[in-house]
C-alpha positions in Angstrom: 0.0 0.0 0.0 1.3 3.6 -1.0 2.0 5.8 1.9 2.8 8.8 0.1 1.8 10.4 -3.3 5.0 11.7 -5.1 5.2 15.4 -6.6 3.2 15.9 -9.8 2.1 11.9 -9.3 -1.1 12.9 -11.5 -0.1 16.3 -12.7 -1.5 16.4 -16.7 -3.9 13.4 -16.0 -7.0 15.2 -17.8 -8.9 12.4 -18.4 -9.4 11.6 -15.1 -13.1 11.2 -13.5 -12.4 10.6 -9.8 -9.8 10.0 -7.1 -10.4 7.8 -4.5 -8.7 7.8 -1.5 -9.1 4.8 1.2 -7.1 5.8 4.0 -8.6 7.9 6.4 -5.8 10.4 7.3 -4.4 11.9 4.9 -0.6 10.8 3.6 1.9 12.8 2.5 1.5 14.3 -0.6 4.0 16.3 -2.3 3.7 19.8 -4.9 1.2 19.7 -7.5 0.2 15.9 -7.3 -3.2 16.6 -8.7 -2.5 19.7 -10.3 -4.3 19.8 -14.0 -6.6 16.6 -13.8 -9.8 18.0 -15.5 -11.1 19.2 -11.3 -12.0 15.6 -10.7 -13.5 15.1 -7.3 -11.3 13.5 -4.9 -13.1 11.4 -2.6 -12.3 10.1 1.3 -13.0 8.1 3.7 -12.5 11.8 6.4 -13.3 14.3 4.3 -12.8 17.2 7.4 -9.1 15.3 7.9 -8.4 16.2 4.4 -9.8 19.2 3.9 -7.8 20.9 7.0 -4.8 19.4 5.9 -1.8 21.9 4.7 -0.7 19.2 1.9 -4.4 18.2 0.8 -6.2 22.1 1.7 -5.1 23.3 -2.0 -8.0 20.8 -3.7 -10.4 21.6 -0.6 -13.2 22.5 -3.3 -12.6 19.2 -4.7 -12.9 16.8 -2.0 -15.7 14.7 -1.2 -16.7 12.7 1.4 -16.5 9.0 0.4 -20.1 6.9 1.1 -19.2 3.3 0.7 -18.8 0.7 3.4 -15.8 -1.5 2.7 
């Protein structure tokens, strides 16, 4: 399991239709990782966690709460 997203991981990805996230604090995350990725929504398990977040705080707008039970 990926602990980290590297700098520009997804940067460019246009075509992208959602992010989904499964762990529920969020992991380091470095510059720009979903910088230019059409304004896909990004959805998590703890939205608030991620939305307060100084890494993750940049795509706030984006972020969605995740409603699935695993």
């Amino acid at each position: 399991m990926k602990k980290k997203i590297e700098a520009h991981a997804f940067d460019g990805c246009d075509k992208l239709e959602s992010i989904i996230i499964k762990k529920d604090f969020p992991m380091y995350m470095g510059d720009g990782a979903f910088d230019n990725t059409n304004n896909c929504p990004i959805y998590v398990t703890q939205e608030e966690y991620y939305k307060s977040n100084y890494q993750w705080h940049k795509y706030a707008d984006r972020i969605k709460r995740l409603n699935i039970a695993w």
